[in-house]
Structure formats: C-alpha cells, structure tokens
mmCIF file of the C-alpha atoms, coordinates in Angstrom:
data_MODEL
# 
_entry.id   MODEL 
# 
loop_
_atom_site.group_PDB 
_atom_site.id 
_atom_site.type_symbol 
_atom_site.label_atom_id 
_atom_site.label_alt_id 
_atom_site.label_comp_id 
_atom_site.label_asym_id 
_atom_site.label_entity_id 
_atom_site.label_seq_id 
_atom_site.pdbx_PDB_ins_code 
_atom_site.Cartn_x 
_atom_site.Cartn_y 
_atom_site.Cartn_z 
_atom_site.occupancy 
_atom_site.B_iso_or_equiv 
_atom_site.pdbx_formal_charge 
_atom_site.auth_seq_id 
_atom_site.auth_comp_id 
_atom_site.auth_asym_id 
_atom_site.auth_atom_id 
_atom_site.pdbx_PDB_model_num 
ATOM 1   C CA . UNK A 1 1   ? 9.931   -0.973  31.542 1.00 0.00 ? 1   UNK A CA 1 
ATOM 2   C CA . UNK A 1 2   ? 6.603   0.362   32.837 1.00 0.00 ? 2   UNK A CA 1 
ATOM 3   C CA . UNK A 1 3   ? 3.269   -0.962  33.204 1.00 0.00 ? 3   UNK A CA 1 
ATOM 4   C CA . UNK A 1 4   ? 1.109   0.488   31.064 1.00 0.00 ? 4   UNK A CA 1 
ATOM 5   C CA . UNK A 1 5   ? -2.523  0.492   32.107 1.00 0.00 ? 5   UNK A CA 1 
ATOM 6   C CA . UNK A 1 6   ? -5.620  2.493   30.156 1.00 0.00 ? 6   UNK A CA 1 
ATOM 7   C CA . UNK A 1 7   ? -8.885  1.876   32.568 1.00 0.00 ? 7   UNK A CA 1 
ATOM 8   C CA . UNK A 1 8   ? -11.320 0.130   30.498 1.00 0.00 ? 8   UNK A CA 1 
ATOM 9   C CA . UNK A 1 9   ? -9.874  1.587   27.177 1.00 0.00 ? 9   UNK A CA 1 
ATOM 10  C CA . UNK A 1 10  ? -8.553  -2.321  26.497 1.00 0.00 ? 10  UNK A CA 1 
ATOM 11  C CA . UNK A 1 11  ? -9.808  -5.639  27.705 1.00 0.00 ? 11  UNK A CA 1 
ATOM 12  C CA . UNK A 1 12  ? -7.675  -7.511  29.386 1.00 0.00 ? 12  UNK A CA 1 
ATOM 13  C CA . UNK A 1 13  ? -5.486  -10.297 27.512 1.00 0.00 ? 13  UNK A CA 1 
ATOM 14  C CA . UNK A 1 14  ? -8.070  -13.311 29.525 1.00 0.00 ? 14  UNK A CA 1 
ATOM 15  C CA . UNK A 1 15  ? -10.793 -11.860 27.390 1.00 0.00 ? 15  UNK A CA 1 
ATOM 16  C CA . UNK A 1 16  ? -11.923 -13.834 24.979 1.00 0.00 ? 16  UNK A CA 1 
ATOM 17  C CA . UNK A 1 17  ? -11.275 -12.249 21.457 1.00 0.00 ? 17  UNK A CA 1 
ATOM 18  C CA . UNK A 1 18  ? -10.429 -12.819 17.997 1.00 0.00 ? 18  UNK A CA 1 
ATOM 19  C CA . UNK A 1 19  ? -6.917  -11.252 17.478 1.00 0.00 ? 19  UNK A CA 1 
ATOM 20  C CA . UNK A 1 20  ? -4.322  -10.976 14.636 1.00 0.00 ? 20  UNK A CA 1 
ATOM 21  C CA . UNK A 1 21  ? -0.503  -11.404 15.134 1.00 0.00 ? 21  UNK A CA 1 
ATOM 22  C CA . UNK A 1 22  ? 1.721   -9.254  12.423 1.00 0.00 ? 22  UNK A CA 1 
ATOM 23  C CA . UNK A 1 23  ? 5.753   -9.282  12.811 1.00 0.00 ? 23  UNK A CA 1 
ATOM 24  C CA . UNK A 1 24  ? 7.935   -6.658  11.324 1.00 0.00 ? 24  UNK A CA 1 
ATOM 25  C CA . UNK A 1 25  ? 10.870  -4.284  11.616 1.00 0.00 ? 25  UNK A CA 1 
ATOM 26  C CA . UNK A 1 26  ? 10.620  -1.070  13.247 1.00 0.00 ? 26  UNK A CA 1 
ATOM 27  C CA . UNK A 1 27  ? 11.992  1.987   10.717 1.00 0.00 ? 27  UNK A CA 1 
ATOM 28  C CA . UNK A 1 28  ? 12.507  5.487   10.615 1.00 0.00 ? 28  UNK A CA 1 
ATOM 29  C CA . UNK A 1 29  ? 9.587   7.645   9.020  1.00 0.00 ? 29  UNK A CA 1 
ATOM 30  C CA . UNK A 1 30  ? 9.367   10.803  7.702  1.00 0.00 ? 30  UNK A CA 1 
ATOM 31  C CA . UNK A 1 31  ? 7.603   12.384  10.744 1.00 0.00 ? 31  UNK A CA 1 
ATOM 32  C CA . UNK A 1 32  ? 4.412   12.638  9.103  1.00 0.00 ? 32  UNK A CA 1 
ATOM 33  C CA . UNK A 1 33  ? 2.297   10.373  11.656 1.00 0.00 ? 33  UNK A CA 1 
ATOM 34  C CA . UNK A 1 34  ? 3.590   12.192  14.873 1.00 0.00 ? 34  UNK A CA 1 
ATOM 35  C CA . UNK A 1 35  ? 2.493   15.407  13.207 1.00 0.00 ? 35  UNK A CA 1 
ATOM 36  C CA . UNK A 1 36  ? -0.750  14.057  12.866 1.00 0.00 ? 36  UNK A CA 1 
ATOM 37  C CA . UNK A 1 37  ? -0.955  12.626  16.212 1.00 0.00 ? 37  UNK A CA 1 
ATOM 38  C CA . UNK A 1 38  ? 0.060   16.217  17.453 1.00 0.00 ? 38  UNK A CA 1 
ATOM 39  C CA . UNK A 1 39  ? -3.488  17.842  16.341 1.00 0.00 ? 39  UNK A CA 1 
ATOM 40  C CA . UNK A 1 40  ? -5.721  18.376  18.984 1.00 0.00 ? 40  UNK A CA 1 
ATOM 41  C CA . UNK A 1 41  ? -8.951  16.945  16.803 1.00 0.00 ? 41  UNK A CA 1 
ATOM 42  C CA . UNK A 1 42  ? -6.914  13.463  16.281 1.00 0.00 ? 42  UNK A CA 1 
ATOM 43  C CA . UNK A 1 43  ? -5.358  13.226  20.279 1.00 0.00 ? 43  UNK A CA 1 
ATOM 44  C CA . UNK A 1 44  ? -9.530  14.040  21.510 1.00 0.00 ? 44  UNK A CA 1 
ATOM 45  C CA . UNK A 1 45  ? -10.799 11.248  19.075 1.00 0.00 ? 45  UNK A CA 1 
ATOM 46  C CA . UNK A 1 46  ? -7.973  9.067   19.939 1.00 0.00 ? 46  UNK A CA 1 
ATOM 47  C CA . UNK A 1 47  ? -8.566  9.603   23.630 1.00 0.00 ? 47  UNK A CA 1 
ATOM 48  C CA . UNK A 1 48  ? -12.436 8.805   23.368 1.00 0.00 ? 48  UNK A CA 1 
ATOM 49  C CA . UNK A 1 49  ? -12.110 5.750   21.290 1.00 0.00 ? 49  UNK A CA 1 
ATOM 50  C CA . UNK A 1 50  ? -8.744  4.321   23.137 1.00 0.00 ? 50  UNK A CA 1 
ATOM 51  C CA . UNK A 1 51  ? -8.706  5.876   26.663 1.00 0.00 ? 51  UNK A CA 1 
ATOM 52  C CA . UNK A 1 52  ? -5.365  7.370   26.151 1.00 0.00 ? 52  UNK A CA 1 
ATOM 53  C CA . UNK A 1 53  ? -4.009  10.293  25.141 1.00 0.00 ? 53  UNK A CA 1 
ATOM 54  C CA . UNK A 1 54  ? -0.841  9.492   22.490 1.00 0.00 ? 54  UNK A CA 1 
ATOM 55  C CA . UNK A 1 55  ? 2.405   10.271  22.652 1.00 0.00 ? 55  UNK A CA 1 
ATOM 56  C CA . UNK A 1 56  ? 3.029   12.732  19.967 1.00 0.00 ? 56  UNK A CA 1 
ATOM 57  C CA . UNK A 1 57  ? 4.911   9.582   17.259 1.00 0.00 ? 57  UNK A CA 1 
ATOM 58  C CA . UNK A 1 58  ? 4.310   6.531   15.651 1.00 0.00 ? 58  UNK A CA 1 
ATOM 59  C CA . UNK A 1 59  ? 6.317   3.513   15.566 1.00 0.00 ? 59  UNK A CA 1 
ATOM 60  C CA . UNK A 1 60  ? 6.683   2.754   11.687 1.00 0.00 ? 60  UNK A CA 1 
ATOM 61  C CA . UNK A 1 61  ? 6.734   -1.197  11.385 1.00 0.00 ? 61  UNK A CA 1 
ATOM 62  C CA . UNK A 1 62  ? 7.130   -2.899  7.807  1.00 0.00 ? 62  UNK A CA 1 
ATOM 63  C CA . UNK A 1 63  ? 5.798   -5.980  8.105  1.00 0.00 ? 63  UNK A CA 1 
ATOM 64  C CA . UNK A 1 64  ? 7.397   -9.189  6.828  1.00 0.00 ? 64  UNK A CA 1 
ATOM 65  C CA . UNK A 1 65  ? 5.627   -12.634 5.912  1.00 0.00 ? 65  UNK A CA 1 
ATOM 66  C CA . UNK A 1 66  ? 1.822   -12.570 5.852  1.00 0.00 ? 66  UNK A CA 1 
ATOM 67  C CA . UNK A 1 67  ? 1.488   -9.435  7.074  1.00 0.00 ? 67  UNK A CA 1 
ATOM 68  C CA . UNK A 1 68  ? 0.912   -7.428  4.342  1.00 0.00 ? 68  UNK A CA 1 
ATOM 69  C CA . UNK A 1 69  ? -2.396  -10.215 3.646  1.00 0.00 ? 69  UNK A CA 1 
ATOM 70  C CA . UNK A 1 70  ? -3.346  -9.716  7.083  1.00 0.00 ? 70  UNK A CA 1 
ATOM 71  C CA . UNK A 1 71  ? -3.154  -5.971  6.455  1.00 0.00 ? 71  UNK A CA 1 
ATOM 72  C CA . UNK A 1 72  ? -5.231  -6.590  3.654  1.00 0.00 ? 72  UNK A CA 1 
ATOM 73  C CA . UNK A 1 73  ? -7.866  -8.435  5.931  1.00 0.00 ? 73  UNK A CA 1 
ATOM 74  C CA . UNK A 1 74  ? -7.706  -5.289  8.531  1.00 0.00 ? 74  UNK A CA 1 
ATOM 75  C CA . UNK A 1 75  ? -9.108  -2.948  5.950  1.00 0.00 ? 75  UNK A CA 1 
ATOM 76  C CA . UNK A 1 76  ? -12.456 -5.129  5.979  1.00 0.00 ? 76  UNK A CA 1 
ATOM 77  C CA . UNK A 1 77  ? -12.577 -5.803  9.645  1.00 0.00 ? 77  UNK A CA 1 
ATOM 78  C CA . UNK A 1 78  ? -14.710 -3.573  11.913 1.00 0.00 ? 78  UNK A CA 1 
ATOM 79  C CA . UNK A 1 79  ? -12.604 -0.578  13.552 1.00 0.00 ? 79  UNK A CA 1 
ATOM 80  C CA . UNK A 1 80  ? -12.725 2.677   14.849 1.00 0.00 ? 80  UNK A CA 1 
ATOM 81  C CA . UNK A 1 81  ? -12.251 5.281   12.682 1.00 0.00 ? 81  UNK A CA 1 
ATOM 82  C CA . UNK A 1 82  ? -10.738 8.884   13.177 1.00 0.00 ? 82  UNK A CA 1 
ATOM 83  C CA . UNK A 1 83  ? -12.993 11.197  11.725 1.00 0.00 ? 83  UNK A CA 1 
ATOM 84  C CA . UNK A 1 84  ? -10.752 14.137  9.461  1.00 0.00 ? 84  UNK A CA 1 
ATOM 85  C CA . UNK A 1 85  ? -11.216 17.865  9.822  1.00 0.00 ? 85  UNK A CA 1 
ATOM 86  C CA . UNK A 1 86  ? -11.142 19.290  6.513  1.00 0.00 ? 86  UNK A CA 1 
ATOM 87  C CA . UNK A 1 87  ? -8.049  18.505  4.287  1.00 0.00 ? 87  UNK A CA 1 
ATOM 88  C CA . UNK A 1 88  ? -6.893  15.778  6.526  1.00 0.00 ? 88  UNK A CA 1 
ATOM 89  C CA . UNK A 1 89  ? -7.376  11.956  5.577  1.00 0.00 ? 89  UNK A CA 1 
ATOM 90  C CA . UNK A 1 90  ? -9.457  9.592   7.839  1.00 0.00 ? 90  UNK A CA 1 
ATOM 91  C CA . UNK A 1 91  ? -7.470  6.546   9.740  1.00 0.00 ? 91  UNK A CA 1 
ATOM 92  C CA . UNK A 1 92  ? -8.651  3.296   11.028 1.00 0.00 ? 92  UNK A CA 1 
ATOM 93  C CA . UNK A 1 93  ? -7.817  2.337   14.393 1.00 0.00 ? 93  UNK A CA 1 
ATOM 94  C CA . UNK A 1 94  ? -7.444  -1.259  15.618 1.00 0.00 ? 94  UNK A CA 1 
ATOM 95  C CA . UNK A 1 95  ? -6.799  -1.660  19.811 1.00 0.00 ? 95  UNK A CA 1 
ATOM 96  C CA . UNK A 1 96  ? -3.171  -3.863  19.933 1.00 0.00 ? 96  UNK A CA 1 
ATOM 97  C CA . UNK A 1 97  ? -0.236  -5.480  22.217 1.00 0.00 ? 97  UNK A CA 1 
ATOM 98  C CA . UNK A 1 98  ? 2.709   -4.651  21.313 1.00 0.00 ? 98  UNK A CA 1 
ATOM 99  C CA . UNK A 1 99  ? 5.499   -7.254  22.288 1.00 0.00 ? 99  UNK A CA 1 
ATOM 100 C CA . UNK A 1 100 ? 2.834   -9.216  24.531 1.00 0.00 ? 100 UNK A CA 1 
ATOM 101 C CA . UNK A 1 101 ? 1.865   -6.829  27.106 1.00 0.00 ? 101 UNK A CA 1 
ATOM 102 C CA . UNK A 1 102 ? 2.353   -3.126  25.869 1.00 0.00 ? 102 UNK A CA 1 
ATOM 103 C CA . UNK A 1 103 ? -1.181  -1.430  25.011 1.00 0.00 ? 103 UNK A CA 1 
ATOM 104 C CA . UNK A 1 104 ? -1.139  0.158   22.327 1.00 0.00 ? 104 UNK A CA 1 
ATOM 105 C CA . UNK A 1 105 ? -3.792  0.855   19.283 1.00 0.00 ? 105 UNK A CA 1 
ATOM 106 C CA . UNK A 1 106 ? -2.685  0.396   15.175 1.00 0.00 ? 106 UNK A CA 1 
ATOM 107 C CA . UNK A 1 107 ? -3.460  2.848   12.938 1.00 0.00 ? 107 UNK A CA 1 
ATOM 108 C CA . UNK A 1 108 ? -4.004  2.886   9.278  1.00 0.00 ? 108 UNK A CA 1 
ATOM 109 C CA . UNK A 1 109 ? -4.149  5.899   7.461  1.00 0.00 ? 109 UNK A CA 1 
ATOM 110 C CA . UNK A 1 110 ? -6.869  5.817   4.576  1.00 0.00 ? 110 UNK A CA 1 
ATOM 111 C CA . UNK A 1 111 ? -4.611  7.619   1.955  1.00 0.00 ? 111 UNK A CA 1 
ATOM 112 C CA . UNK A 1 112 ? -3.729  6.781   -1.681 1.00 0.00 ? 112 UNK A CA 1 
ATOM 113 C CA . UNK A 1 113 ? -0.612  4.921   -2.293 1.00 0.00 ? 113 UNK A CA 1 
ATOM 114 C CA . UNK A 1 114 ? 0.150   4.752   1.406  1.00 0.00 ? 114 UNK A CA 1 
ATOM 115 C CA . UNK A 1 115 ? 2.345   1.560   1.218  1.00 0.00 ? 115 UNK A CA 1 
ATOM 116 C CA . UNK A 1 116 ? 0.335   -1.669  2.064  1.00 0.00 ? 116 UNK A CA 1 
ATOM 117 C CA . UNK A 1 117 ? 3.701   -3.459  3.617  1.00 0.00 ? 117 UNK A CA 1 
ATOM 118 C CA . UNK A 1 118 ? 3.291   -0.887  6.389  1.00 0.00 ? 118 UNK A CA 1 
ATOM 119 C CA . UNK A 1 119 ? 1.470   -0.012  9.845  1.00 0.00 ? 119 UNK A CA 1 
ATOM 120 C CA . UNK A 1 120 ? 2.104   2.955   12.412 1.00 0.00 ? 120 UNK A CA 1 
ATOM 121 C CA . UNK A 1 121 ? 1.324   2.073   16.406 1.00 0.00 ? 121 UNK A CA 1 
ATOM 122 C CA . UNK A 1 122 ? 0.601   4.434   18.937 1.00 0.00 ? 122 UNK A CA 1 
ATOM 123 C CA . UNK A 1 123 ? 0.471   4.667   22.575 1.00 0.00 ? 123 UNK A CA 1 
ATOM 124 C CA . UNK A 1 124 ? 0.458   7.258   25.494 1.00 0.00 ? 124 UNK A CA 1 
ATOM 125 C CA . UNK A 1 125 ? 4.483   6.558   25.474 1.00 0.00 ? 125 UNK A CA 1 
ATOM 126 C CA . UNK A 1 126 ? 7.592   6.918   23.161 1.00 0.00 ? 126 UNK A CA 1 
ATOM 127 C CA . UNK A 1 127 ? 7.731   3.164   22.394 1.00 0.00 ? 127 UNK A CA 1 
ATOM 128 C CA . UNK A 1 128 ? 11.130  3.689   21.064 1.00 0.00 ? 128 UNK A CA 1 
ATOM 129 C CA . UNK A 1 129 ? 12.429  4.470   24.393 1.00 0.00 ? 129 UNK A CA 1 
ATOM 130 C CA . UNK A 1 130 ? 10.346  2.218   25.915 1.00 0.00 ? 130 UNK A CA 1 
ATOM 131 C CA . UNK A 1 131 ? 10.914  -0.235  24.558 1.00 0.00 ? 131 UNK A CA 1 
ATOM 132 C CA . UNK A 1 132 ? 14.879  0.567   23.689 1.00 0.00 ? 132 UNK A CA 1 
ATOM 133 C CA . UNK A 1 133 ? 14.277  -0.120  20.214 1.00 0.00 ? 133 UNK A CA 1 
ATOM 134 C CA . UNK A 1 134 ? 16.306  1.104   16.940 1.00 0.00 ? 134 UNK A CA 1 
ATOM 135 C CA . UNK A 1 135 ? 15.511  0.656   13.220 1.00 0.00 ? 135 UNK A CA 1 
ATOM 136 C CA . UNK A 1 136 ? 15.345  -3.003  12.132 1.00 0.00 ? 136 UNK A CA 1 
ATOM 137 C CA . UNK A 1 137 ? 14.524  -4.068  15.151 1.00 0.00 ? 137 UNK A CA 1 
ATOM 138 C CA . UNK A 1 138 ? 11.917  -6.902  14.985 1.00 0.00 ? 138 UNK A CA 1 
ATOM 139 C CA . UNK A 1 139 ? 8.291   -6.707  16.521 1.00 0.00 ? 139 UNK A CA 1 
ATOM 140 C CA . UNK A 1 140 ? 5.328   -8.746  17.172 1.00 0.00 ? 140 UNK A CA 1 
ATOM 141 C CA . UNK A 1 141 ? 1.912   -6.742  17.234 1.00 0.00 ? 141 UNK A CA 1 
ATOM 142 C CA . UNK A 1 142 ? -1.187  -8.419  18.714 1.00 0.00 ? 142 UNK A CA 1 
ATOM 143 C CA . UNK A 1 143 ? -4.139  -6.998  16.806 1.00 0.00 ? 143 UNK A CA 1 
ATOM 144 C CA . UNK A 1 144 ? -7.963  -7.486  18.878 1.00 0.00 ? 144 UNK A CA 1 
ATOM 145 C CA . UNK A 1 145 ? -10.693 -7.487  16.353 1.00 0.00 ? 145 UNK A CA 1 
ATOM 146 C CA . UNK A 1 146 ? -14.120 -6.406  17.695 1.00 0.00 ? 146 UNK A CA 1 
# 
C-alpha cells in the first residue's frame, strides 16, 4: 500500500480534534457518485477544499450499528460544502481516515430519499484497489469534525 500524503489539505492524526468513527460494508453502486466526481466544477471544489484532486469513484459503505445516528449527527455538524452548477445537487464534505491512516474526505450528497444507512468516500486513489477490497468487506472511517 502507498502513503498517501495531501500537504496541508489534512491535519495530522497528533492534532487534537473531535472525530467520529462509523463501520460498515463496502458495496457496489450504481456509478452515480464517480460520475459526479468526474465533472470538472466538483474535482476544482474538491481540490480547493481537500487538497486533492479525486479519483474519478466513490467507495459506497452502508453503515452498520450507530452509524446511521451518527450520520444523522453529520448533517448538523459544520462541513464543507460543494457548491452545484445548475441541475446538480449540493454535497457535504467531511475530511476522514479511512482504515487508520488512508486520507480521504466523506461525502454526503444533499438529495431526497438518498438512503440515510449510507456514505460515499473519496480520495485521489481507487480505494478498491488500494486497499484490495470487494463488496462486504468491512470498514472503519475516522470522521474529523471542524
């Protein structure tokens, strides 16, 4: 596995912050969040807010035990948000570990009905291959909180 760094994008794990731990198991989407991810508007905004530029896919996760409360307590903590061109829905964006020491960022999309047992992660990598992992696989993400 590679080390992942993003200069100043992410404080370092010494810092000392507030963070949220979710588990779940990694599933197969429909393709909808890399497709986002893909338009130039979203990688620019992603890029300013994160430091990194995003590999064009999101790792699905449904979450299992109190994660779908602690999703619930995401939507009213502070986070950066991706502002939508016209037609497009905006997203929340959370900075996040993935597995301990990935960097990565969490993003919520603001849409109705999107399913509240369920976040999408990004990073500048394919965490699939990455991280060699295949549907049901189980996950721990390390949410910061600002």
């Amino acid at each position: 596995m590679s080390s992942l760094c993003f200069p100043s994008a992410l404080p370092r794990r010494s810092d000392s912050l507030k963070t949220i731990d979710v588990k779940g198991k990694v599933f197969s989407g429909k393709g909808e969040g890399g497709e986002f991810i893909k338009l130039p508007w979203v990688k620019t905004q992603i890029s300013e807010r994160l430091g990194f530029v995003p590999y064009s896919g999101t790792l699905n996760i449904k979450l299992i035990g109190e994660g779908v409360k602690t999703k619930k307590l995401l939507k009213k903590a502070k986070s950066m948000k991706i502002s939508p061109a016209k037609g497009f829905c905006r997203g929340r964006c959370f900075k996040a570990f993935l597995m301990e020491n990935l960097e990565c960022a969490v993003v919520i999309p603001e849409i109705a009905n999107y399913p509240e047992n369920v976040i999408e992660v990004i990073a500048s990598v394919n965490l699939r291959r990455e991280l060699q992992l295949e549907d049901g696989n189980m996950v721990e993400v390390k949410i910061l909180l600002q």
